[in-house]
C-alpha positions in Angstrom: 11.2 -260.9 -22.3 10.4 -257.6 -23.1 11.4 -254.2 -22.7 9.7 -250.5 -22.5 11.4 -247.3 -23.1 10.1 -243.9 -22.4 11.4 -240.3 -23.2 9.9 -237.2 -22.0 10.5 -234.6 -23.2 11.3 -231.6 -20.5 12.6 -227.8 -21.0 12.0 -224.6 -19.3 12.4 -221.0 -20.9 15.8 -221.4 -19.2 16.8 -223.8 -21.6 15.7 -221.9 -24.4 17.4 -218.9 -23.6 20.2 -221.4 -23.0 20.0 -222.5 -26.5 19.2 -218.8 -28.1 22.4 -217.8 -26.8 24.0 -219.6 -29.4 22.1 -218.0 -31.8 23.2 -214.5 -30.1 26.6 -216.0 -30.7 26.4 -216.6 -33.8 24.6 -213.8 -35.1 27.4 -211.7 -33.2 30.0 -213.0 -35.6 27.9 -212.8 -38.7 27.3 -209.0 -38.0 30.5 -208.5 -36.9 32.3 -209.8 -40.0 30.1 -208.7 -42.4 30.4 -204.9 -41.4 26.8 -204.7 -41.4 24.3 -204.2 -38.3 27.2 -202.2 -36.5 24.7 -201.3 -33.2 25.0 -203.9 -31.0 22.1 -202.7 -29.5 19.5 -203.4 -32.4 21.2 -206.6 -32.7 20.5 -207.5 -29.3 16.5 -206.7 -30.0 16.6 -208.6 -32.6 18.2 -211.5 -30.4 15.7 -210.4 -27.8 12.5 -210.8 -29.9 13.9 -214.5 -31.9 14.0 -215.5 -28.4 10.7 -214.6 -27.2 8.9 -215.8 -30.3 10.7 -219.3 -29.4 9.7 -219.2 -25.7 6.3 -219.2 -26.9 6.5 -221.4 -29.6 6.2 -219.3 -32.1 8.4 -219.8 -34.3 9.1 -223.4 -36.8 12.0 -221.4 -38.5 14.8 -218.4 -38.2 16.5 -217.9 -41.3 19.7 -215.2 -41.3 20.5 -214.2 -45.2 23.1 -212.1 -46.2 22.8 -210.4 -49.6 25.8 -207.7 -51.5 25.2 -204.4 -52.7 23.9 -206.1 -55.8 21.3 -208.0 -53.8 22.5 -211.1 -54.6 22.9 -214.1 -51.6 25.8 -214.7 -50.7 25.2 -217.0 -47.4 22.2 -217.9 -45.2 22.1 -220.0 -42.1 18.4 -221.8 -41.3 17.8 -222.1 -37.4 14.9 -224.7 -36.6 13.9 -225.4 -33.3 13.0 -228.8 -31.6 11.3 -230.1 -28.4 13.2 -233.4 -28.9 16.6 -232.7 -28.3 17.6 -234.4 -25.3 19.6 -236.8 -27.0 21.6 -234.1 -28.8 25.4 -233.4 -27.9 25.3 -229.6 -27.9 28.0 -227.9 -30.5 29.5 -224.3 -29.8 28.4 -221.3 -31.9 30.7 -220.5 -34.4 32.2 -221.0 -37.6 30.0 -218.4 -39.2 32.4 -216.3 -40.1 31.0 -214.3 -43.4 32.9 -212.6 -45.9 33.0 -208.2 -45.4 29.7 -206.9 -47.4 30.0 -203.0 -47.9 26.7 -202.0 -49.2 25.7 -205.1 -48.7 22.4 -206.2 -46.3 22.2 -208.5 -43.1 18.3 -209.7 -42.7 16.7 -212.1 -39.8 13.5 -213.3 -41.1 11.2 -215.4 -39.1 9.1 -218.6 -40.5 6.0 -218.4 -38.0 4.8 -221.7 -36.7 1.3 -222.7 -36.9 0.8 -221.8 -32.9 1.2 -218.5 -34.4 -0.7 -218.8 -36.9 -3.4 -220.0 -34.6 -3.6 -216.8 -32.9 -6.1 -214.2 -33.4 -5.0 -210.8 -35.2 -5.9 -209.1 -31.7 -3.6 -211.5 -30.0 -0.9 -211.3 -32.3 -1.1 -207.4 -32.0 -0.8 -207.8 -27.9 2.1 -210.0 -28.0 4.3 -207.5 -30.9 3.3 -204.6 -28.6 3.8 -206.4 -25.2 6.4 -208.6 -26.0 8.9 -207.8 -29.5 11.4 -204.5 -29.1 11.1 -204.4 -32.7 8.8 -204.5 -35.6 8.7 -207.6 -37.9 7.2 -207.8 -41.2 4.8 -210.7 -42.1 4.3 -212.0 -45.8 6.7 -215.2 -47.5 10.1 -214.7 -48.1 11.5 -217.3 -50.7 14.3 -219.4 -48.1 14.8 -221.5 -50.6 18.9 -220.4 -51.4 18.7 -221.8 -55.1 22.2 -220.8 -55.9 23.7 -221.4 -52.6 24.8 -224.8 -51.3 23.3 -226.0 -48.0 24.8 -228.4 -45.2 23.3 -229.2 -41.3 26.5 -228.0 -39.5 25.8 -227.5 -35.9 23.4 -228.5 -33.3 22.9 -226.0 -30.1 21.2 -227.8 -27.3 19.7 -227.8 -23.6 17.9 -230.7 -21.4 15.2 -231.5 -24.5 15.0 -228.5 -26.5 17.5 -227.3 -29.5 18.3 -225.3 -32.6 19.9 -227.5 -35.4 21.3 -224.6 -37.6 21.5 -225.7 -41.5 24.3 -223.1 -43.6 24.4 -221.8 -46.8 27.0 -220.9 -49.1 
């Protein structure tokens, strides 16, 4: 006897917006406690444009890094979206509470995927004027956290696709 198993993999932008919100969440808190980014309303472009980049599969990677007055990092959490998610049990946001930073800096960088990367410079020029509320530097930014200890915490999910966040501290 033998048996077959198929999984498809299915997701609308609904779900990704779903899973974003998470990410909104948790960015709230981040902000929030840090001091830092105290206009909501940048915060929710910022939100706004990590979302769009993911409903176009743009992005592989969103890394949030939180550095003191010094510029040292003191926490980071890594984002990373996937298509195959369905068999995830979804986490709350949370538990990214950071310590108060005065002077300190609150960045959102984004690790383009290679969709992006596929794109034309004309056609990624029409989608940050179309599409971003805000403008986003390119060029590599080390995510690498050397003195900062990392562990996969929490896993945000909807129907296939998901966000499994990875912290740093």
């Amino acid at each position: 006897m033998s048996q077959t198993a198929t999984a498809t993999q299915s997701y609308t932008v609904v779900d990704v917006g779903k899973v974003f919100a998470c990410f909104a969440t948790d960015f709230d808190l981040m902000r929030e406690s840090t001091g830092l980014w105290p206009d909501g309303g940048t915060a929710d472009h910022l939100v706004a444009d990590v979302t769009t980049f993911a409903q176009f599969g743009y992005v592989d990677m969103i890394a949030v890094v939180l550095h003191d007055a010094g510029g040292r990092e003191l926490r980071a959490s890594h984002y990373e979206p996937s298509t195959s998610a369905s068999s995830w049990s979804a986490d709350r946001p949370g538990g990214c509470i950071w310590p108060r930073t005065p002077g300190g800096s609150l960045n959102a960088v984004i690790d383009p995927s290679n969709a992006w990367h596929a794109l034309d410079a004309s056609e990624r020029d029409n989608f940050r004027q179309s599409k971003l509320k805000m403008t986003w530097p390119e060029g590599s930014v080390d995510l690498t956290h050397p003195n900062l200890i990392s562990a996969a915490d929490r896993r945000f999910a909807s129907n296939s696709y998901g966000l499994r966040r990875t912290s740093y501290s």
